[in-house]
N, CA, C and O of each residue as an XYZ file, in Angstrom:
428
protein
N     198.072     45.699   -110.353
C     197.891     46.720   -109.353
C     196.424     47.116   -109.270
O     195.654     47.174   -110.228
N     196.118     47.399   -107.904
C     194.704     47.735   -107.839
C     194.452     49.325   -108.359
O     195.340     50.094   -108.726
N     193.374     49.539   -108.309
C     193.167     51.028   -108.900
C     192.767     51.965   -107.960
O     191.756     51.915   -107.259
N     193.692     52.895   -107.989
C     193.847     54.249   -106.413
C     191.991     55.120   -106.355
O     191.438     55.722   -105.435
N     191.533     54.804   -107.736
C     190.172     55.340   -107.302
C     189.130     54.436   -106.635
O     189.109     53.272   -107.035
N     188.495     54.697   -105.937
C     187.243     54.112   -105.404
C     185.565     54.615   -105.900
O     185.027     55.665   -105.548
N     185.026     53.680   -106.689
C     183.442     54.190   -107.061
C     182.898     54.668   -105.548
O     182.869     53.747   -104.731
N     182.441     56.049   -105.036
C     181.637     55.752   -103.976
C     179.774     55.356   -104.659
O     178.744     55.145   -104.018
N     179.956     55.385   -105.789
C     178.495     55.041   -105.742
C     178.157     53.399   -105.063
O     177.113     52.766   -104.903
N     179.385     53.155   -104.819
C     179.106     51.278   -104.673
C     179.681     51.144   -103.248
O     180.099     50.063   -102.832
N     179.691     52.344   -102.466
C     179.921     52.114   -100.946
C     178.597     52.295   -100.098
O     177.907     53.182   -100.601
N     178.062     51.770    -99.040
C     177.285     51.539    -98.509
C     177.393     51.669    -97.585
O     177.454     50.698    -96.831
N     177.503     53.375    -96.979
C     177.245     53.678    -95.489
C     176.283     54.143    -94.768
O     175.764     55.138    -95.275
N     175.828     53.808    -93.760
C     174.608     54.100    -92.886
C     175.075     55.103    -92.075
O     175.733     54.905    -91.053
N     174.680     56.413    -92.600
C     174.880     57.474    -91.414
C     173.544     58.066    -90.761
O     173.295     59.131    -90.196
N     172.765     56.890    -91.084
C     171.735     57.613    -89.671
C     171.660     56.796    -88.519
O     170.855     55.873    -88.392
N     172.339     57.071    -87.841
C     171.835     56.624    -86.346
C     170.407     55.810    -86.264
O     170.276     54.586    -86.253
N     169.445     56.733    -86.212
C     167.975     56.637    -85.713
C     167.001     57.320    -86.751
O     167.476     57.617    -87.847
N     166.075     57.508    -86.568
C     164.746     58.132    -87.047
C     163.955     58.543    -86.134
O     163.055     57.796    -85.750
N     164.124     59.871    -85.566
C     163.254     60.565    -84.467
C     162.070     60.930    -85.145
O     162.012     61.637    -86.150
N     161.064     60.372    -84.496
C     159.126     60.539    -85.094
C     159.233     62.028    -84.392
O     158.550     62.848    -85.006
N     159.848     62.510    -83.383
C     158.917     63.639    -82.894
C     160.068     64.771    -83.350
O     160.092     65.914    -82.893
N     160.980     64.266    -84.296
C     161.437     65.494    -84.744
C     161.067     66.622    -85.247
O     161.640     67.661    -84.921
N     159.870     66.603    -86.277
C     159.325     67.587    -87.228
C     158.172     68.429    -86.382
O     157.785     69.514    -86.817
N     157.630     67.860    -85.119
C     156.682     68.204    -84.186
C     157.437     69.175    -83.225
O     156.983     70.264    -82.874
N     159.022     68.496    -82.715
C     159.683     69.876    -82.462
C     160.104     70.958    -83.399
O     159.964     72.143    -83.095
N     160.659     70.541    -84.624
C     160.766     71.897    -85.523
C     159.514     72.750    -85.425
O     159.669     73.908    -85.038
N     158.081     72.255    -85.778
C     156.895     73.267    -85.295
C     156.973     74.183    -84.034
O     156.819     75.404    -83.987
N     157.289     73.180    -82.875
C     157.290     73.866    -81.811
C     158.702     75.100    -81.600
O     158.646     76.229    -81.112
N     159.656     74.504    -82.058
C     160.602     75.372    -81.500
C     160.781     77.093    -82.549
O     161.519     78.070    -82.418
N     159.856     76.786    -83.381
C     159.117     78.069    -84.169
C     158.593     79.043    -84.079
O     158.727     80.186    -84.516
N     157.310     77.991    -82.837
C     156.354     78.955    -82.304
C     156.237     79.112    -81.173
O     155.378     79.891    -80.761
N     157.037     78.446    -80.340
C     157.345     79.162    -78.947
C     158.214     80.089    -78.483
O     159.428     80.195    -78.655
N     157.191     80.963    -77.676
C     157.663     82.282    -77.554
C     158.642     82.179    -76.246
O     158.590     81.145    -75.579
N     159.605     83.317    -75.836
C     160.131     83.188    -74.359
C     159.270     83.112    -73.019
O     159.435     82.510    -71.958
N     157.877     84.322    -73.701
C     156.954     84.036    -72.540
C     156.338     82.463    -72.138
O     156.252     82.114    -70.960
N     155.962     81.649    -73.179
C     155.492     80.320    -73.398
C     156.477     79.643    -72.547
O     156.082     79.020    -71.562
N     158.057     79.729    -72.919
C     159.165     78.762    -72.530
C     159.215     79.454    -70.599
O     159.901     78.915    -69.730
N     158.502     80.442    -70.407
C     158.751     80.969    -68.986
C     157.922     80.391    -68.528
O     158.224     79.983    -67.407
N     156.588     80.027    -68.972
C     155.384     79.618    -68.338
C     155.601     77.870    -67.904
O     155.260     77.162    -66.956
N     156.321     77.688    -69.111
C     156.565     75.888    -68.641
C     157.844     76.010    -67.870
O     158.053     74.906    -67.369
N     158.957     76.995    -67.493
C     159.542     76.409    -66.382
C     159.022     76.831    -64.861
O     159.466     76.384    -63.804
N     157.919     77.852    -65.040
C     157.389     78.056    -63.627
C     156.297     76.567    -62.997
O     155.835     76.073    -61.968
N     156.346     76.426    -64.199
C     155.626     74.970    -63.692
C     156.170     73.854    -63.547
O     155.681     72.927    -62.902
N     157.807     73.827    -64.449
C     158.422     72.701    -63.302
C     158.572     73.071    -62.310
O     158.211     72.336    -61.391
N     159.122     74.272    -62.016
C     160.038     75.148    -60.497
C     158.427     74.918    -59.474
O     158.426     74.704    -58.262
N     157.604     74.994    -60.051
C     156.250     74.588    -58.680
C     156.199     73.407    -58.555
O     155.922     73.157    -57.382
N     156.335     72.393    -59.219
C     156.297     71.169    -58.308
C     157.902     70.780    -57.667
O     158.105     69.590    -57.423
N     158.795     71.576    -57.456
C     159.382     71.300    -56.857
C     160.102     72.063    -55.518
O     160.933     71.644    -54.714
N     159.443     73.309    -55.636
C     159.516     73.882    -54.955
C     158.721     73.105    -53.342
O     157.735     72.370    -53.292
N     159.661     73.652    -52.090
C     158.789     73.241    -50.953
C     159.007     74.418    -50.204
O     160.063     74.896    -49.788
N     157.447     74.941    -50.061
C     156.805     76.275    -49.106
C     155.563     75.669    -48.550
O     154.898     74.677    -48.851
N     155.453     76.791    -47.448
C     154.331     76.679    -47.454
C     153.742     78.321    -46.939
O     154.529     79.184    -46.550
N     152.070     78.566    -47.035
C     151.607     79.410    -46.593
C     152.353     80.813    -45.829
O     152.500     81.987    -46.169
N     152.735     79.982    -44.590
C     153.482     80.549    -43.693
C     154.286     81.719    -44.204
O     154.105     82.933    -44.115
N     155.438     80.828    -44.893
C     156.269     81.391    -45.487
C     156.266     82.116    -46.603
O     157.155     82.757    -47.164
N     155.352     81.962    -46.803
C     154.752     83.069    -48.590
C     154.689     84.567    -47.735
O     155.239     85.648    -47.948
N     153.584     84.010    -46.480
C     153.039     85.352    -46.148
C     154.579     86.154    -45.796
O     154.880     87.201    -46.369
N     155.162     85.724    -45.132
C     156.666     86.315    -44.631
C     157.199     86.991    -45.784
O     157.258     88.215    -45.903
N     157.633     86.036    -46.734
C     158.547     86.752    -48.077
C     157.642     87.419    -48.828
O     157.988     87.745    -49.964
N     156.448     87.724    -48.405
C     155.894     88.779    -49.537
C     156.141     90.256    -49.393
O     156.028     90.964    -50.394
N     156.571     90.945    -47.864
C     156.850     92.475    -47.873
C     158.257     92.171    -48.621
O     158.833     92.913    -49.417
N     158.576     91.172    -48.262
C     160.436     91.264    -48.786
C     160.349     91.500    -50.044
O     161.206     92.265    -50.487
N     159.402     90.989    -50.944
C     159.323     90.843    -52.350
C     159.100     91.961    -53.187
O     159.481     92.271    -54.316
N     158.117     92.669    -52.018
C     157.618     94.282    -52.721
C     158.906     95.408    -52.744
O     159.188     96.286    -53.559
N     159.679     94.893    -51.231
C     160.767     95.820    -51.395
C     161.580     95.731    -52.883
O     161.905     96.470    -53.813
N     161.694     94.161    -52.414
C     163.027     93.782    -53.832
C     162.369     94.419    -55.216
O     163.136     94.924    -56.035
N     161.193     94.397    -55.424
C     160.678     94.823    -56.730
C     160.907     96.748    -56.718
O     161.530     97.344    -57.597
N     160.331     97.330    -55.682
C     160.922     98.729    -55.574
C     161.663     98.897    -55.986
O     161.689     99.610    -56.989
N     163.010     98.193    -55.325
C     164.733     98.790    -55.379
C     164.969     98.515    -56.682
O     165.430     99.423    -57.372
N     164.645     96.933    -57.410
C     165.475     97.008    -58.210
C     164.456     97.096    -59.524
O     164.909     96.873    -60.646
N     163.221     97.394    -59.346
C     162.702     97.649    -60.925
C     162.613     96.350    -61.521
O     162.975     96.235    -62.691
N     162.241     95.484    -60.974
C     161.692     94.174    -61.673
C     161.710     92.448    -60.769
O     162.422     92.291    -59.777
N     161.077     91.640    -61.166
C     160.433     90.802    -60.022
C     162.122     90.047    -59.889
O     163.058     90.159    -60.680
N     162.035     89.122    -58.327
C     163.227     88.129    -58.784
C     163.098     87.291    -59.307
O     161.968     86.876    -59.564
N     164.495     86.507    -59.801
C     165.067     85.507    -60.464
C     164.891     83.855    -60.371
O     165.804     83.369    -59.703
N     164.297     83.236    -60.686
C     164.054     82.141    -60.115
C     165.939     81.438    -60.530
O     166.484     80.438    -60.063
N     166.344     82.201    -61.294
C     167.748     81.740    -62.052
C     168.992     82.384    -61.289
O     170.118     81.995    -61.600
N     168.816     83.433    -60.222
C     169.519     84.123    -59.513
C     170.269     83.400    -58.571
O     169.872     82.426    -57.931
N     171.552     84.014    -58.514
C     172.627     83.046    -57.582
C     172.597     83.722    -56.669
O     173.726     83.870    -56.203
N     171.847     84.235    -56.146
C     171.559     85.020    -54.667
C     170.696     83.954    -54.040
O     169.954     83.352    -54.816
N     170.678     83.734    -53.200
C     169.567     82.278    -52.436
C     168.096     83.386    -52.202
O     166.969     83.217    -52.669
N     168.593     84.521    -51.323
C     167.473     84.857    -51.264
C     166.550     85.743    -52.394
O     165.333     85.926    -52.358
N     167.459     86.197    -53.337
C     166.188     86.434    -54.433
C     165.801     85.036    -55.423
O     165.261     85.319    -56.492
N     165.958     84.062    -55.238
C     166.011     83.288    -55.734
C     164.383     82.574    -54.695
O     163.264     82.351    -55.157
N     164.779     82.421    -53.515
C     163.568     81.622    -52.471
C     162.398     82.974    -52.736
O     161.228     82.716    -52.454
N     162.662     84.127    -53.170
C     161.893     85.258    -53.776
C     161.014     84.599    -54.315
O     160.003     84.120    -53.800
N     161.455     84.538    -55.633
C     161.153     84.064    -56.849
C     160.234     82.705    -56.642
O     159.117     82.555    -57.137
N     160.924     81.747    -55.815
C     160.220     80.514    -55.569
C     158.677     80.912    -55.441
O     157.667     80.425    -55.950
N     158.939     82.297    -54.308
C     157.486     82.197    -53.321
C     156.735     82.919    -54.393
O     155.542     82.820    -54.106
N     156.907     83.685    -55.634
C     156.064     84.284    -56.562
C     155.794     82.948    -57.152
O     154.611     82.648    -56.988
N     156.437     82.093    -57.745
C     156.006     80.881    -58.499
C     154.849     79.664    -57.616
O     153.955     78.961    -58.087
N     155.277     79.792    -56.392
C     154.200     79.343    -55.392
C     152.835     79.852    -55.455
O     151.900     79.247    -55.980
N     152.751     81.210    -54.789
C     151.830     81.972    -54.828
C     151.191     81.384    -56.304
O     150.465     80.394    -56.391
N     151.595     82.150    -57.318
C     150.764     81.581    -58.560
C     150.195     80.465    -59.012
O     149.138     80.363    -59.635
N     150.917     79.653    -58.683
C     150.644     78.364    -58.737
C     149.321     78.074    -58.315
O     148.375     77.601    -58.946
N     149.452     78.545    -56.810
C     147.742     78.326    -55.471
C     146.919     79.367    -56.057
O     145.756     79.338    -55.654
N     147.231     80.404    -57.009
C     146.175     80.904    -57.793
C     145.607     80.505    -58.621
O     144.479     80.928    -58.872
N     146.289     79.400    -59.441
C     145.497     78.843    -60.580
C     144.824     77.575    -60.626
O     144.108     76.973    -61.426
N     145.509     77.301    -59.012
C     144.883     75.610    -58.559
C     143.412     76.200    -58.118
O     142.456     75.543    -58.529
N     143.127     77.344    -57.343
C     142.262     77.945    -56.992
C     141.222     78.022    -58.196
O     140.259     77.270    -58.346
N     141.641     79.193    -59.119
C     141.015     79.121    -60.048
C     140.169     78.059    -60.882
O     139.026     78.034    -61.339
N     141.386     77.095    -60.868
C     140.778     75.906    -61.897
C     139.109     75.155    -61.048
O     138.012     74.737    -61.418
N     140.005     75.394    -59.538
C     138.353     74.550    -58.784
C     137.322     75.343    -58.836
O     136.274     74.761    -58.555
N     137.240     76.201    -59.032
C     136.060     77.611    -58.855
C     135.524     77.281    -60.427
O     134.301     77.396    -60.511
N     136.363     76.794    -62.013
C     135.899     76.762    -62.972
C     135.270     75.601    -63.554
O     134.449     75.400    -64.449
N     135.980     74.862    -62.687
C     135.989     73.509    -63.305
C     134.523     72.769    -62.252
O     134.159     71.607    -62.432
């Protein structure tokens, strides 16, 4: 009869998948990034994909001052309202043409 125990020292399983190099570079990062940091990099995806233009900034900007009045803080780029949401777009726009501005004036 065989014997009901098994040595696992003499089993040989591979439980790693992979070896991620940029693992320990995210543990750093996900340390030291702040919410403001993690806000700043999605206003900069949401600007290149956003499509405005001028026109339309100038339009939604009284709308924007109202919305900030009433409700005590800017809109949502995350908001399931369309229009505080195209809000939000046109603040992430706007900023955006401020810092493209900026950068040519520095650079």
């Amino acid at each position: 009869m065989a014997s009901p125990f098994i040595d696992i020292d003499e089993i040989h399983i591979d439980l790693i998948d992979s070896v991620n190099p940029f693992q320990e570079a995210f543990e750093i990062l996900s340390k030291s990034v702040s919410s403001k940091v993690l806000k700043i990099i999605q206003n900069t995806i949401e600007a290149t994909r956003i499509k405005m233009d001028f026109e339309e900034a100038k339009i939604l900007w009284p709308k924007i001052n109202e919305f900030v009045k009433t409700h005590n803080r800017q809109p949502n780029i995350n908001a399931v309202i369309a229009s505080e949401k195209r809000m939000a777009e046109c603040i992430v726009y706007l900023n955006n043409g401020k810092q493209k501005r900026k950068a040519q004036t520095n650079g």
